[in-house]
DSSP file (Angstrom, degrees, kcal/mol; ACC not computed):
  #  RESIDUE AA STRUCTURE BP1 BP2  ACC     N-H-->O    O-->H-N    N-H-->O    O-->H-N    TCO  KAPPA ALPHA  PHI   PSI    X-CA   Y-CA   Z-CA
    1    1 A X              0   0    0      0, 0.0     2,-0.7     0, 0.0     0, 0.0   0.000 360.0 360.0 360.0 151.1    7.9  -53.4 -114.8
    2    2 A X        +     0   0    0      1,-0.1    97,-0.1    94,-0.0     3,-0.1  -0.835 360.0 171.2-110.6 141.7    9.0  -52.9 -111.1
    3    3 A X        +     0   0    0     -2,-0.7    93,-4.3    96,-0.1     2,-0.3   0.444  53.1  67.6-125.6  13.5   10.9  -49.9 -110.8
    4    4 A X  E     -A   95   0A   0     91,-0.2     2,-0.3    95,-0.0    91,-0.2  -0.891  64.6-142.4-134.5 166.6   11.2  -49.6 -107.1
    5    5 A X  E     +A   94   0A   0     89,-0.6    89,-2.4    -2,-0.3     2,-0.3  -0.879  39.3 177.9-120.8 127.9   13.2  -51.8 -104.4
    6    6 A X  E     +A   93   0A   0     -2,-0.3     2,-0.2    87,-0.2    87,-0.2  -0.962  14.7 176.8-154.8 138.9   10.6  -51.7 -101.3
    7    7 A X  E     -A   92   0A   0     85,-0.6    85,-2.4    -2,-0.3     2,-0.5  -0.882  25.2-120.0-158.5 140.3   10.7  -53.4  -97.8
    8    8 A X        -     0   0    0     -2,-0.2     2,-0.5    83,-0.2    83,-0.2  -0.803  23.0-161.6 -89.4 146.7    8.4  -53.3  -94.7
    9    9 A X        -     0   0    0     -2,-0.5    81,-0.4    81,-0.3     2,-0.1  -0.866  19.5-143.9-130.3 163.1    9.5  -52.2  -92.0
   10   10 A X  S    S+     0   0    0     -2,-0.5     2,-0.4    79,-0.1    81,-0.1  -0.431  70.5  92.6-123.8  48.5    8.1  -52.8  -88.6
   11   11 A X  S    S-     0   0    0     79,-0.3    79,-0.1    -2,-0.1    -2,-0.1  -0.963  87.9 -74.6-133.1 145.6    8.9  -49.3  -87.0
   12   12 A X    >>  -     0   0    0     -2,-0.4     3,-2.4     3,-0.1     4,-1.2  -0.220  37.6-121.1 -51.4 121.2    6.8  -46.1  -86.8
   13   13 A X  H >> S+     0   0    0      1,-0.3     3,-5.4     2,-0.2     4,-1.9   0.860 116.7  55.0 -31.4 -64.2    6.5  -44.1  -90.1
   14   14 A X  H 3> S+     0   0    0      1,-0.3     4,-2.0     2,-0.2    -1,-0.3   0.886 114.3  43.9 -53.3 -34.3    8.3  -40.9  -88.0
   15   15 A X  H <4 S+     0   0    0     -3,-2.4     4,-0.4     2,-0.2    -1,-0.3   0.647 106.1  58.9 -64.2  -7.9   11.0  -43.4  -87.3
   16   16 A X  H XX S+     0   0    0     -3,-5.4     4,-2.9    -4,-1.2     3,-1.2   0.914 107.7  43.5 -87.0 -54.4   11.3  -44.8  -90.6
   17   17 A X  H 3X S+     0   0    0     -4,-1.9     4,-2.0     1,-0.2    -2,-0.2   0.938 113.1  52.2 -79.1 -15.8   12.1  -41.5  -92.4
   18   18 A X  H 3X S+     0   0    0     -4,-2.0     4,-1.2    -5,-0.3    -1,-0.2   0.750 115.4  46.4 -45.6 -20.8   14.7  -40.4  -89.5
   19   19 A X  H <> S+     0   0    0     -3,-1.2     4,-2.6    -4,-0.4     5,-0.3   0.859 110.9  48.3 -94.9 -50.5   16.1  -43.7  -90.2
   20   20 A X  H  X S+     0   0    0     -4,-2.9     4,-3.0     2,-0.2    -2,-0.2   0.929 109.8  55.1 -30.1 -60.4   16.1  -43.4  -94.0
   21   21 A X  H  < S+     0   0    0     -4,-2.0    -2,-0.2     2,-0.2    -1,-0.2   0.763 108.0  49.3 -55.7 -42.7   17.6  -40.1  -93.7
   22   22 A X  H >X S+     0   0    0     -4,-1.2     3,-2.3     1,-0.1     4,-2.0   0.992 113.0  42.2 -47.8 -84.5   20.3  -41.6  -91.8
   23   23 A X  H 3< S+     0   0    0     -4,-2.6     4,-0.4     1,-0.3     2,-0.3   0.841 110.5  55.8 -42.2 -50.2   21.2  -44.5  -94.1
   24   24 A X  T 3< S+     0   0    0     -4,-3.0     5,-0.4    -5,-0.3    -1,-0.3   0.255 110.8  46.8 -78.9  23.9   20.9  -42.4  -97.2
   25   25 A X  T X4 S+     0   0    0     -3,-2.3     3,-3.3    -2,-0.3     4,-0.4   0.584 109.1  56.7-120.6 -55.5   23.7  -40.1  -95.4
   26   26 A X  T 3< S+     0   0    0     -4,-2.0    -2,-0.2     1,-0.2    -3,-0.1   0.577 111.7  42.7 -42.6  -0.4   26.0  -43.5  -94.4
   27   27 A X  T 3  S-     0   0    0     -4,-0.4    -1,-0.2     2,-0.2    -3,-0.1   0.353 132.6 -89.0-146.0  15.0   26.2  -44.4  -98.1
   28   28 A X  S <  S+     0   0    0     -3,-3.3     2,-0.4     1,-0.3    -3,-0.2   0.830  80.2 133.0 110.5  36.7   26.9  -40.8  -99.5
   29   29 A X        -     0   0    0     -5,-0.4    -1,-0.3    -4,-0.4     2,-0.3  -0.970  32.0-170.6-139.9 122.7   23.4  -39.3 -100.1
   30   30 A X  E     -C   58   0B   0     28,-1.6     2,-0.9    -2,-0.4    28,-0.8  -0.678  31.7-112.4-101.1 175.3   22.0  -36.0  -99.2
   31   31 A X  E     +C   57   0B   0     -2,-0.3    26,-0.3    26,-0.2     3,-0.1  -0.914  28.7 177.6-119.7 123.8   18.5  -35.0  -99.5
   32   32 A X  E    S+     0   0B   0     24,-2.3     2,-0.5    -2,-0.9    25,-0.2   0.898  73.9  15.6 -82.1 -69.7   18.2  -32.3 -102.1
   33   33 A X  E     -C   56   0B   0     23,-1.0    23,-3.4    21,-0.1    -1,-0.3  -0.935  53.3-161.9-131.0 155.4   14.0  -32.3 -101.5
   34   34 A X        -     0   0    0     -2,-0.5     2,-0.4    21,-0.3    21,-0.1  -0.994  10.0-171.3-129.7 102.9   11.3  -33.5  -99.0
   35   35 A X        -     0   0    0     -2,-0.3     2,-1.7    19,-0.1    19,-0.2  -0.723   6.4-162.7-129.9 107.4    8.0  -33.6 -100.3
   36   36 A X        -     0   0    0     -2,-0.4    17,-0.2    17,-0.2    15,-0.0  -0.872   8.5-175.2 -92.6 118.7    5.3  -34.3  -97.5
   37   37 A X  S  > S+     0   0    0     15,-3.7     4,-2.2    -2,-1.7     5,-0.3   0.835  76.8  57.6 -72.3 -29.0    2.1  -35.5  -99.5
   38   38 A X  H >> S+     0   0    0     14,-0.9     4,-2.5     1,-0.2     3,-0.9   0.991 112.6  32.8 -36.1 -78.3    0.1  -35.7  -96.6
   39   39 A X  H 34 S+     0   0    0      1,-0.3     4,-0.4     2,-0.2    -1,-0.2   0.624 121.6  51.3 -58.6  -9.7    0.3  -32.3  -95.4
   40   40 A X  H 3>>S+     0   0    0      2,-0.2     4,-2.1     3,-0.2     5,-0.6   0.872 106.6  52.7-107.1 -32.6    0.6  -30.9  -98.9
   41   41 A X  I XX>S+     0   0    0     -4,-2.2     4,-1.8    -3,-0.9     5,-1.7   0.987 112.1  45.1 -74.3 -55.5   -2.6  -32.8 -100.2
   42   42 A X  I 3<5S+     0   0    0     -4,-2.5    -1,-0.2    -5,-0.3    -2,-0.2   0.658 117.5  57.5 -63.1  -8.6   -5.0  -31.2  -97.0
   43   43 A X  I 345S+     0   0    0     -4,-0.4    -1,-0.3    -5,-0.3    -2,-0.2   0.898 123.4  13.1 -59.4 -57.2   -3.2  -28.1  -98.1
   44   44 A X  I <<5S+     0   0    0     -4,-2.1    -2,-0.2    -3,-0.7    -3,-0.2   0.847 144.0  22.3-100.5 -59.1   -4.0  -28.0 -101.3
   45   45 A X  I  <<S-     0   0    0     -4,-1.8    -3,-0.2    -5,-0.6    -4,-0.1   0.383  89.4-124.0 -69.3 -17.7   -7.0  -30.4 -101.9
   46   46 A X      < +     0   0    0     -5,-1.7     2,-0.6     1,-0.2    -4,-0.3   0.976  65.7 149.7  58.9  33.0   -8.4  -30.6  -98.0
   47   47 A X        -     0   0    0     -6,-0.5    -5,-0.3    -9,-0.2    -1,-0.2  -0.731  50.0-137.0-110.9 100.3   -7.8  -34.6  -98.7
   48   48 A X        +     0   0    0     -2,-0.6     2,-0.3    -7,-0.1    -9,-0.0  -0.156  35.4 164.9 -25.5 129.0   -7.0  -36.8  -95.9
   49   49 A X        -     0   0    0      3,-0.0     3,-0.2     0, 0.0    -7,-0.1  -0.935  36.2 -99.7-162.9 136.6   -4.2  -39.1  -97.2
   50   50 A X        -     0   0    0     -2,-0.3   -12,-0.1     1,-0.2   -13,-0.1   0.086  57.9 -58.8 -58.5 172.7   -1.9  -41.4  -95.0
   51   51 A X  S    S+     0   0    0    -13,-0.1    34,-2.0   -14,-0.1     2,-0.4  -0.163  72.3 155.8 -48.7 126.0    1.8  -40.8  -93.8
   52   52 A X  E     -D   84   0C   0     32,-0.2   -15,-3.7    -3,-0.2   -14,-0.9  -0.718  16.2-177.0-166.7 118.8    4.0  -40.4  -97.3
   53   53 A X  E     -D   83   0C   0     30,-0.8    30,-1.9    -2,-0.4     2,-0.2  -0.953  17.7-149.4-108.7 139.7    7.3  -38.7  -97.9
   54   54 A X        -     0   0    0     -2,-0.3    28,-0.2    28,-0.2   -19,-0.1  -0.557   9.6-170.6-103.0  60.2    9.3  -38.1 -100.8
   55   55 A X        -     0   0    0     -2,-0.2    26,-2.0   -21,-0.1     2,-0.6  -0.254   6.0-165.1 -35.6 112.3   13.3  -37.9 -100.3
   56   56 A X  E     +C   33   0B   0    -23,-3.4   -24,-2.3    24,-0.2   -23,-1.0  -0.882  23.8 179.9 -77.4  75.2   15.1  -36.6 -103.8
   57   57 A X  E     -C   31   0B   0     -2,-0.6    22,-0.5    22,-0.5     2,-0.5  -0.662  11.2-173.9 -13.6 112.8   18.3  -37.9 -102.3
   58   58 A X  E     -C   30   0B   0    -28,-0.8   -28,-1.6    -2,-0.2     2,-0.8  -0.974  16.7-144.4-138.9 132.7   21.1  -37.1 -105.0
   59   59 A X    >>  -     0   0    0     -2,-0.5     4,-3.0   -30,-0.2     3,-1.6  -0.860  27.7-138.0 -92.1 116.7   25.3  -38.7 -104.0
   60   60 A X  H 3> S+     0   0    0     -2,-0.8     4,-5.6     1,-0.3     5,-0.2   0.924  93.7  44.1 -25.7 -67.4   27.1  -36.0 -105.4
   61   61 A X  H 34 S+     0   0    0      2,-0.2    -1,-0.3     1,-0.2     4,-0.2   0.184 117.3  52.1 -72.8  25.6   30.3  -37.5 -107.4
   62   62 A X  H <> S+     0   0    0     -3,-1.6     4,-1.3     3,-0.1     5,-0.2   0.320 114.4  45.3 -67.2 -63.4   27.4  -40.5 -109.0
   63   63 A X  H >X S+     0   0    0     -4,-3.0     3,-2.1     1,-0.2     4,-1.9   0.952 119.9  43.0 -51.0 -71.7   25.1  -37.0 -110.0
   64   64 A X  H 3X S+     0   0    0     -4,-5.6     4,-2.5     1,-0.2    -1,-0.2   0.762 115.6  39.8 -33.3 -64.9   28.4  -35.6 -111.4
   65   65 A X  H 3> S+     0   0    0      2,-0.2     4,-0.6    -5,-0.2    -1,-0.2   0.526 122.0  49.7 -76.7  -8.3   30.1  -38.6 -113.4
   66   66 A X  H <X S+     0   0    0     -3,-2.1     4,-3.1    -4,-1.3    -1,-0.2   0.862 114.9  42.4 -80.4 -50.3   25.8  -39.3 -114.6
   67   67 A X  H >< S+     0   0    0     -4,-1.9     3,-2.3    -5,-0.2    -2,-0.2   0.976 116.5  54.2 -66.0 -63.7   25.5  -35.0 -115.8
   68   68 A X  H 3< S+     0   0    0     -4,-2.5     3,-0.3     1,-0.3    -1,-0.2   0.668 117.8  30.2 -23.7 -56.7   29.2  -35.8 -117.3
   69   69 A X  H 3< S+     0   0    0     -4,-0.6    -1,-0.3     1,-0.2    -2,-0.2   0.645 136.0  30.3 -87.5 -32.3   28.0  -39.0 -119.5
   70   70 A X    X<  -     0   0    0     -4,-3.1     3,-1.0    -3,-2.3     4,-0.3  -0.342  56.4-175.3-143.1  57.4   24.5  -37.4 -119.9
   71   71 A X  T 3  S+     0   0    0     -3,-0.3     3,-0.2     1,-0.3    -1,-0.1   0.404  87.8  46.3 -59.1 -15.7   23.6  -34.2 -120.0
   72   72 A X  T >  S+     0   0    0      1,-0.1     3,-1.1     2,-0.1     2,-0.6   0.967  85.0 105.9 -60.6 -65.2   19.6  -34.1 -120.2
   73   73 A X  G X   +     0   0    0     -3,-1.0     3,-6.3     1,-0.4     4,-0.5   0.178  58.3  86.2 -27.6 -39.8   19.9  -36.9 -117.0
   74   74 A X  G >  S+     0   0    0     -2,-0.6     3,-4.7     1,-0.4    -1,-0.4   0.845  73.4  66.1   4.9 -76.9   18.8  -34.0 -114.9
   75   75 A X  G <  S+     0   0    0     -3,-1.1    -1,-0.4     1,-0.3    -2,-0.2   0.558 105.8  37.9 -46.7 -22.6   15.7  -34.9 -115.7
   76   76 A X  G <  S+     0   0    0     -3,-6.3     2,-0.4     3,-0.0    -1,-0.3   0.259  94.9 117.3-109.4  13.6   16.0  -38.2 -113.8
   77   77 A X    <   +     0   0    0     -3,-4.7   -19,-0.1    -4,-0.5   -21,-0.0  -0.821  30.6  64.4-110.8 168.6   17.7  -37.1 -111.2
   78   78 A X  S    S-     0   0    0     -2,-0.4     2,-1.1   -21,-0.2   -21,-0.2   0.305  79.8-122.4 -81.4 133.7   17.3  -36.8 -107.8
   79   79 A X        -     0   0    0    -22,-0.5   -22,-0.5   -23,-0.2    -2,-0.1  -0.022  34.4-137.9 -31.2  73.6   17.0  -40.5 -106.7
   80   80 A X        +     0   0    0     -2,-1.1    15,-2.0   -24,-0.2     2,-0.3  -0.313  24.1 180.0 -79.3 134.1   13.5  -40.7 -104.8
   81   81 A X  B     -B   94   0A   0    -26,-2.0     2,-0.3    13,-0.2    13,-0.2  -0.722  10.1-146.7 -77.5 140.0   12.8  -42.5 -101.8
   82   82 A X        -     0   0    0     11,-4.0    11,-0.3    -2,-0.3     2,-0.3  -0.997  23.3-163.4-153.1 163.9   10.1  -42.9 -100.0
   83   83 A X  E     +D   53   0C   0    -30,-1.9   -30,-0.8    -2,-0.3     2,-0.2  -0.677  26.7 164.3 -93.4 131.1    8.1  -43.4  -96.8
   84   84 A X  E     -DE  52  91C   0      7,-1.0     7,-1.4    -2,-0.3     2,-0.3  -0.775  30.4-151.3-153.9 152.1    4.5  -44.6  -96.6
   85   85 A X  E     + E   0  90C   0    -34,-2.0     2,-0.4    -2,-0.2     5,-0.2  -0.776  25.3 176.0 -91.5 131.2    1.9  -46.0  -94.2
   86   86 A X  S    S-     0   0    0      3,-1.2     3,-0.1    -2,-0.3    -2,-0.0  -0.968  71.2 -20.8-138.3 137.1   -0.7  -48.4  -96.0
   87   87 A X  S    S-     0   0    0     -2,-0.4     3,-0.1     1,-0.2    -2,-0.0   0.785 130.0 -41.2  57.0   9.5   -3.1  -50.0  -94.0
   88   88 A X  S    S+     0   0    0      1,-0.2    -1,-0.2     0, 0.0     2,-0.2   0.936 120.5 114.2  93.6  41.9   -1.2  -49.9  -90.5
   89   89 A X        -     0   0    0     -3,-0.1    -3,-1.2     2,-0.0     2,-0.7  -0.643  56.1-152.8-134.9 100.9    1.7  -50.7  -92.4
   90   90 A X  E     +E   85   0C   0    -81,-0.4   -79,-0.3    -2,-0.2   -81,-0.3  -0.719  16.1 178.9-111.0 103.8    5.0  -48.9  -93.2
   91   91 A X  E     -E   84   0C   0     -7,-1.4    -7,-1.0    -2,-0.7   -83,-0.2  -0.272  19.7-150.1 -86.9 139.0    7.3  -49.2  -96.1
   92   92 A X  E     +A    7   0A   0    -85,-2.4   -85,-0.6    -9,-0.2     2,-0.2  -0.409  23.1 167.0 -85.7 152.9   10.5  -48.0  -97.8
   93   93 A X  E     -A    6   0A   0    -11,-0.3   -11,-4.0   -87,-0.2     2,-0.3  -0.745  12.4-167.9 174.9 143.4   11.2  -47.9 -101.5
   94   94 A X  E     -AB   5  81A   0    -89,-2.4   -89,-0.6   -13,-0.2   -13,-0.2  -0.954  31.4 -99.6-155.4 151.4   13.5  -46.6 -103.7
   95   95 A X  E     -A    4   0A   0    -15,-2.0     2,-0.6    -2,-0.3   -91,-0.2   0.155  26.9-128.6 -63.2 164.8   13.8  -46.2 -107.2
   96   96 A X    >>  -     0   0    0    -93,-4.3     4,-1.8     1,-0.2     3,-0.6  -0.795  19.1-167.2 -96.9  79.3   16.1  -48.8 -109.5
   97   97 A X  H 3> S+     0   0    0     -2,-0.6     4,-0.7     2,-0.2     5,-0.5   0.900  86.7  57.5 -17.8 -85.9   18.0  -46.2 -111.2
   98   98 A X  H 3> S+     0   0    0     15,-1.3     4,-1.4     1,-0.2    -1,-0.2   0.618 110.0  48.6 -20.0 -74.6   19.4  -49.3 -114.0
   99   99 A X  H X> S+     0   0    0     -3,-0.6     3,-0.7     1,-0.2     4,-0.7   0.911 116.3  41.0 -63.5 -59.1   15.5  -49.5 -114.4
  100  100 A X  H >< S+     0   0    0     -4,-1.8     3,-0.8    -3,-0.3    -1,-0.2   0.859 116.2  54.2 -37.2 -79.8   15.5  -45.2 -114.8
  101  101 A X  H >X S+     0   0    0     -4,-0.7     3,-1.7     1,-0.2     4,-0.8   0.492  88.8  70.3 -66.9 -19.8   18.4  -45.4 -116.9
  102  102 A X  H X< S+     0   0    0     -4,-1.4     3,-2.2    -3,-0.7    -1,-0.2   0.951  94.7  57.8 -42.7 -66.1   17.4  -48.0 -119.6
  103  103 A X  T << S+     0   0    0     -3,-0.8    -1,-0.3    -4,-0.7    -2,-0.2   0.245  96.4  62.1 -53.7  -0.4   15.1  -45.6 -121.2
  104  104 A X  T <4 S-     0   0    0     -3,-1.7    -1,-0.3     2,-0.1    -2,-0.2   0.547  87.5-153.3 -99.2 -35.3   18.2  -43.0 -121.7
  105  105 A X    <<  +     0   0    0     -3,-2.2     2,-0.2    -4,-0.8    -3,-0.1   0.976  51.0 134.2  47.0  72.9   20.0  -45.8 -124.2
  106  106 A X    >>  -     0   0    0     -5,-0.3     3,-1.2    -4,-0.2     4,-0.7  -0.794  45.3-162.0-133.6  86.2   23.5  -44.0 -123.0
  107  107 A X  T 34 S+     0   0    0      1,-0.2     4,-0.4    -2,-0.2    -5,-0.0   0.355  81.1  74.9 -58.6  -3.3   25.7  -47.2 -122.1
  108  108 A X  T 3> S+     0   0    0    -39,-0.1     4,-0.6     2,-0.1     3,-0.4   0.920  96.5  48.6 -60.9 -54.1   28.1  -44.9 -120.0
  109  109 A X  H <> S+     0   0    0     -3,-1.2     4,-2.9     1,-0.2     5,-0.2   0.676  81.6  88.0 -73.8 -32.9   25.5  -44.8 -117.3
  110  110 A X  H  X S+     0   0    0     -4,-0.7     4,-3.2     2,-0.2     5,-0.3   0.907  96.8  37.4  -8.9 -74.0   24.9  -48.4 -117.2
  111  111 A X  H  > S+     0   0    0     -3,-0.4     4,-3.1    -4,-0.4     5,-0.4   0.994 118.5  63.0 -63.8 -48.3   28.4  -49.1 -114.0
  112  112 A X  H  X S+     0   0    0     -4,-0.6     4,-2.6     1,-0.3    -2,-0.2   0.929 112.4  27.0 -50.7 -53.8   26.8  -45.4 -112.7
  113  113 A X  H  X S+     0   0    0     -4,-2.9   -15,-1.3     2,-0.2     4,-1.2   0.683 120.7  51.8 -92.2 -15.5   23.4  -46.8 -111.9
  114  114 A X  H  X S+     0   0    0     -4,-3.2     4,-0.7    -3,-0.4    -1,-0.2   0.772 114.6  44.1 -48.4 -37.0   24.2  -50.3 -111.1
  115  115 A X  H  X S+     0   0    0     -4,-3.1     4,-1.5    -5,-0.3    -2,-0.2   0.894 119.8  46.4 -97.6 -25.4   26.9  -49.2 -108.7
  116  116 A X  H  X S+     0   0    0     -4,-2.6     4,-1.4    -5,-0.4    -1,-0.2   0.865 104.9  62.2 -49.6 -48.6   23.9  -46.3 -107.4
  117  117 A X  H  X S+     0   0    0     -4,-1.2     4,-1.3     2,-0.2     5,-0.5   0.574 107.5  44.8 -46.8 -34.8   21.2  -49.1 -107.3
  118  118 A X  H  X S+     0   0    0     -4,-0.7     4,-3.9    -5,-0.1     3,-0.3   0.955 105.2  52.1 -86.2 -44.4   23.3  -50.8 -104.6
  119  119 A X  H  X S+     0   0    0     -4,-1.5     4,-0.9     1,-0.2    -2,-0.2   0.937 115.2  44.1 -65.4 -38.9   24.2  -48.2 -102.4
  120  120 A X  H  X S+     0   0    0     -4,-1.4     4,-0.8     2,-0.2     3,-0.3   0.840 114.4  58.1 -76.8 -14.4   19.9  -47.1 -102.1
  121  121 A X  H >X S+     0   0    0     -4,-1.3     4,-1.7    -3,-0.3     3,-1.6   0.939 107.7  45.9 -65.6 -59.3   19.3  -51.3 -101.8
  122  122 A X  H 3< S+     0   0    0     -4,-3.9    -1,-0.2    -5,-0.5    -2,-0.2   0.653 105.0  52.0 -60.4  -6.5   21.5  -51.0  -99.0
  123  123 A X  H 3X S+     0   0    0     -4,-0.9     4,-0.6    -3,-0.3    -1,-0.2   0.604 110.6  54.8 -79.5 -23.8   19.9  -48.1  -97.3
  124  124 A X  H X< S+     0   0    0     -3,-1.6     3,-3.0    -4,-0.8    -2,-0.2   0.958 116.4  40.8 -69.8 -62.0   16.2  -50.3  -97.7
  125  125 A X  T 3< S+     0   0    0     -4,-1.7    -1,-0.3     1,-0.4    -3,-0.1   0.486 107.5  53.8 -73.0  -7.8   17.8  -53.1  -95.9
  126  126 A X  T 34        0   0    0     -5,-0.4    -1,-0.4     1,-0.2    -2,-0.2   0.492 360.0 360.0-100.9   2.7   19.7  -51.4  -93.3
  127  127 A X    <<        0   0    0     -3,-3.0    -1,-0.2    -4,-0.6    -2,-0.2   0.340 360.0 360.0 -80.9 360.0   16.4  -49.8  -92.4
């Protein structure tokens, strides 16, 4: 099942998440947390592991009118993004909320996460 929207992008990882950050700010999005795996794996494990960041990125009034309709939904929320280098190559992705939200069987949330699902497509592509 694909559950992420993901694009290459032909710019340098440190520019990719300033650029991310950006777009997910144009389309109503803050970044609740920012999860370096790199740095956090040689932290923790001593493992060498390529560029990857995790943005929880959450648009308030979408989180609100979601906790309204759903009150566990918590649990899926914040909307992650991410950064990684594979192979000399660096990519975008962000989850399909509709995909997230199926498994909830709440038909409220359905317009919430379609109309959420566009606005993080349109952060991949404006990247």
């Amino acid at each position: 099942m694909k559950y992420g929207y993901k694009k290459e992008v032909t710019l340098p990882f440190a520019e990719v998440v300033l650029k991310t950050k950006d777009e997910l700010a144009k389309e109503g999005f803050g970044i609740l947390t920012e999860i370096d795996v790199k740095a956090t794996l040689k932290k923790k494990l001593d493992v060498d592991y390529e560029n990857y960041i995790i943005l929880g990125a959450c648009n308030p009034p979408f989180a609100l009118k979601a906790l309204q309709a759903e009150k566990d939904i918590g649990l899926l929320l914040p909307c992650n993004v991410i950064v990684y280098d594979e192979s000399g190559k660096t990519f975008v992705s962000a989850i399909l909320p509709t995909v997230a939200m199926e498994m909830v069987e709440n038909s409220s949330l359905a317009d919430i996460a379609k109309t959420v699902e566009e606005k993080l497509k349109k952060v991949v592509e404006n990247i």
